[in-house]
C-alpha positions in Angstrom: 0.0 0.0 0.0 3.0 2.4 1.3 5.3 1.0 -1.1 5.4 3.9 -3.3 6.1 6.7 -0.8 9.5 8.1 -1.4 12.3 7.0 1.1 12.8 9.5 3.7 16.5 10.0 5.1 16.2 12.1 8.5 18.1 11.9 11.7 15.1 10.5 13.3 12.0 8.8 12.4 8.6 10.1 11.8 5.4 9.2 11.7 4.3 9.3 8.1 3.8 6.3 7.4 1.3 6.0 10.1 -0.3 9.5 9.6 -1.2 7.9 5.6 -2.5 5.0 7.2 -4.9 7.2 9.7 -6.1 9.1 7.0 -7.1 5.8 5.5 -9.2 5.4 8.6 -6.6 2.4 9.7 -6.8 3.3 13.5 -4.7 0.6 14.7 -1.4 0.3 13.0 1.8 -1.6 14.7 5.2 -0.7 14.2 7.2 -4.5 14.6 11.0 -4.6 14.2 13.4 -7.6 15.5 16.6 -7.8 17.2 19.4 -10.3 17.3 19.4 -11.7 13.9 23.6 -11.9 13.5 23.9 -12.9 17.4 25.9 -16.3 17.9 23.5 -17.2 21.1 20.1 -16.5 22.8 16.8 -16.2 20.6 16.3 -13.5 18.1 13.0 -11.6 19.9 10.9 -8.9 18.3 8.4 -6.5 19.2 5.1 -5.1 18.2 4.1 -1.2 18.9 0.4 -0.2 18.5 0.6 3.5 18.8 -2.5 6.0 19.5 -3.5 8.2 16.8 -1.0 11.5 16.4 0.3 10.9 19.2 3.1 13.2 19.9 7.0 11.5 18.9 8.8 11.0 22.1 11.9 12.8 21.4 15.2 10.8 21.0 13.3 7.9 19.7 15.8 6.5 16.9 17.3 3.3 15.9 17.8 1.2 18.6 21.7 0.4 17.9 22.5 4.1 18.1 21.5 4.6 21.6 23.7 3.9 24.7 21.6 1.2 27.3 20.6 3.3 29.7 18.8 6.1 27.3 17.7 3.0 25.3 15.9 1.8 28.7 14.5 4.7 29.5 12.8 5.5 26.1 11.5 1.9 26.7 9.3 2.6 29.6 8.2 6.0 27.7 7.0 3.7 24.8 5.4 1.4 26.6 3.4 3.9 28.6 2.5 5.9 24.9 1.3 2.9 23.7 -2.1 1.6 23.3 -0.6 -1.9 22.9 3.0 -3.5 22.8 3.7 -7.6 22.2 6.8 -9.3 22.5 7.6 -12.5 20.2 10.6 -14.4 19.9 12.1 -17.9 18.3 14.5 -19.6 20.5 17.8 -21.3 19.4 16.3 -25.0 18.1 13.7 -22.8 15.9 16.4 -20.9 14.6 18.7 -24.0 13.9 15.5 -25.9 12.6 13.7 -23.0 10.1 17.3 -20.4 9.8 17.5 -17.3 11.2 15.4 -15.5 8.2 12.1 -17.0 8.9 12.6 -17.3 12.7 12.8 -13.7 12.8 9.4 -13.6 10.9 8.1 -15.8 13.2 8.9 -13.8 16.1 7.6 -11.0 14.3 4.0 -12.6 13.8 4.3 -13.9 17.6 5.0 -10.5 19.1 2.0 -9.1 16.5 -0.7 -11.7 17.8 -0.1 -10.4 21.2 -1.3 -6.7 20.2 -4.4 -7.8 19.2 -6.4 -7.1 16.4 -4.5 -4.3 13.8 -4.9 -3.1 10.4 -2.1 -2.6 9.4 1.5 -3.1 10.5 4.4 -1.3 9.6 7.4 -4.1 9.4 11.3 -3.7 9.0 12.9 -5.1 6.6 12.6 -7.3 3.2 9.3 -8.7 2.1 8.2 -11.4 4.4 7.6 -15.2 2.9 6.2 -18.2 4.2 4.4 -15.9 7.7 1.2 -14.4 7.6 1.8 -11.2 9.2 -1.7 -10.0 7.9 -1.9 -6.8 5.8 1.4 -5.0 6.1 4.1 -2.8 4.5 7.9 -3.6 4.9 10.2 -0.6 4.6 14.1 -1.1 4.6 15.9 0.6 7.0 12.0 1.2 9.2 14.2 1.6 12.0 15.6 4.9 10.9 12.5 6.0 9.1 9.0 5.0 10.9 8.8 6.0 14.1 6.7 3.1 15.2 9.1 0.5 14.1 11.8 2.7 16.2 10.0 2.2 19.3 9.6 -1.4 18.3 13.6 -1.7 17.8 14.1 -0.1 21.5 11.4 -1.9 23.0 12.7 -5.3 21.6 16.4 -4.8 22.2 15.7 -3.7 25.6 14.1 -7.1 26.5 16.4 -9.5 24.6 19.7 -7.5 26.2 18.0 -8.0 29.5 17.1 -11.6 29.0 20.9 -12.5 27.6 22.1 -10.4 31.2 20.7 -13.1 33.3 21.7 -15.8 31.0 26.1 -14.4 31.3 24.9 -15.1 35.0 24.6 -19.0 34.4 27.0 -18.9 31.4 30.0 -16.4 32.8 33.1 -15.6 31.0 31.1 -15.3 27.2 30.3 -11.2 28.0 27.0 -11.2 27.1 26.2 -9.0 29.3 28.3 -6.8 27.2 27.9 -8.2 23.4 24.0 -9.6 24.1 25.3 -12.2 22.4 26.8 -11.2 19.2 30.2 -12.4 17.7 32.7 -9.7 19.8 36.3 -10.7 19.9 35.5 -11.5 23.9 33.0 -13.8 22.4 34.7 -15.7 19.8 37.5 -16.2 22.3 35.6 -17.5 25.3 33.8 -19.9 22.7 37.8 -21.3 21.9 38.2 -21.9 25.2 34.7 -22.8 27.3 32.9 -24.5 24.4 29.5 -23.8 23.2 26.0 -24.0 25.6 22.9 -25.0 24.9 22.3 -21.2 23.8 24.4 -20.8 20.9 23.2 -21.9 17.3 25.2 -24.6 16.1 23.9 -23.4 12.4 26.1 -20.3 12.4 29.9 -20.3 10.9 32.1 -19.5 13.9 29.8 -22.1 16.4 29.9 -24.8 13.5 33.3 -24.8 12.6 34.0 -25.1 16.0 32.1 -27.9 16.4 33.4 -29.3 13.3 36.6 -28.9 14.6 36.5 -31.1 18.0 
């Protein structure tokens, strides 16, 4: 429906994509974005944003990899009180070593928008989806930087999976994620060479596999 609106290239994302939807009389539109697609461990999790009509932008709202974790928390719990609805949805590691990492994400995506309830329309980051019914939807490249919806989605999510991969360096020390939430740091790679892998790292990715190819 969107996909002809020109790209937009600001420093922070806006709400026209949902202001053409509203003016469609599409009250209930969800931003959804995902978070931890390249990660080595932990599930890839995604969120769902159903925002109230013009509401006012929350400023500092951006991608969610630009901003340091303590602003990033705190827009977080502005978003969620904003919101008329958030979901969360994620595919853990044996869904993402079963389907790949691609249609996991889309699966988390489709989980976190069942629990918003009822929407017409979401606005989705990213390639064209295939093989999940996401419903009636638009997929904009870069919707993170652009949508401001699918920004508070990006915050919302990250927020949630960089909490849930804290408590797991708790029962799985010496890996940093705490730090790297699970993504391929040098800390990371090393600890892998000399700990091993846990139950929370996807045997389907290169530096996990050849490891395990190697023993």
């Amino acid at each position: 429906m969107l996909n002809g609106m020109a790209k937009k290239t600001l420093a922070h994302p806006d709400l026209v994509y949902e202001e053409a939807l509203w003016a469609l009389g599409k009250e209930r539109v969800a931003g959804v974005d995902e978070v931890g697609r390249g990660c080595l461990s932990g599930p890839v999790v995604a969120a769902a944003v159903v925002l109230p009509l013009r509401c006012p932008p929350i400023a500092q709202v951006c991608d969610s990899k630009l901003l340091d974790p303590a602003l990033r928390a705190h827009l977080s719990a502005q978003i969620c009180a904003q919101a008329l609805a958030v979901g969360i949805g994620a595919a853990g590691v044996a869904e993402i070593e079963r389907v790949n990492i691609l249609l996991a994400s889309h699966l988390a995506m489709a989980r976190a928008l069942r629990r918003v309830g009822p929407v017409d329309h979401a606005l989705v980051d990213g390639s064209p989806v295939r093989g999940v019914d996401l419903g009636e939807h638009t997929t904009i490249v870069d919707g993170d930087a652009l949508c401001y919806s699918i920004a508070c989605a990006s915050i919302v999510a990250k927020v949630v999976r960089d909490r849930f991969m804290e408590r797991l360096a708790r029962r799985h020390p010496g890996y940093g994620w705490e730090r790297n939430a699970g993504y391929g740091t040098p800390q990371h790679l090393a600890a892998l060479a000399t700990l091993g892998i846990t139950v929370w790292h996807r045997r389907t990715f290169a530096p996990v596999r050849r490891l395990i190819e190697n023993c």
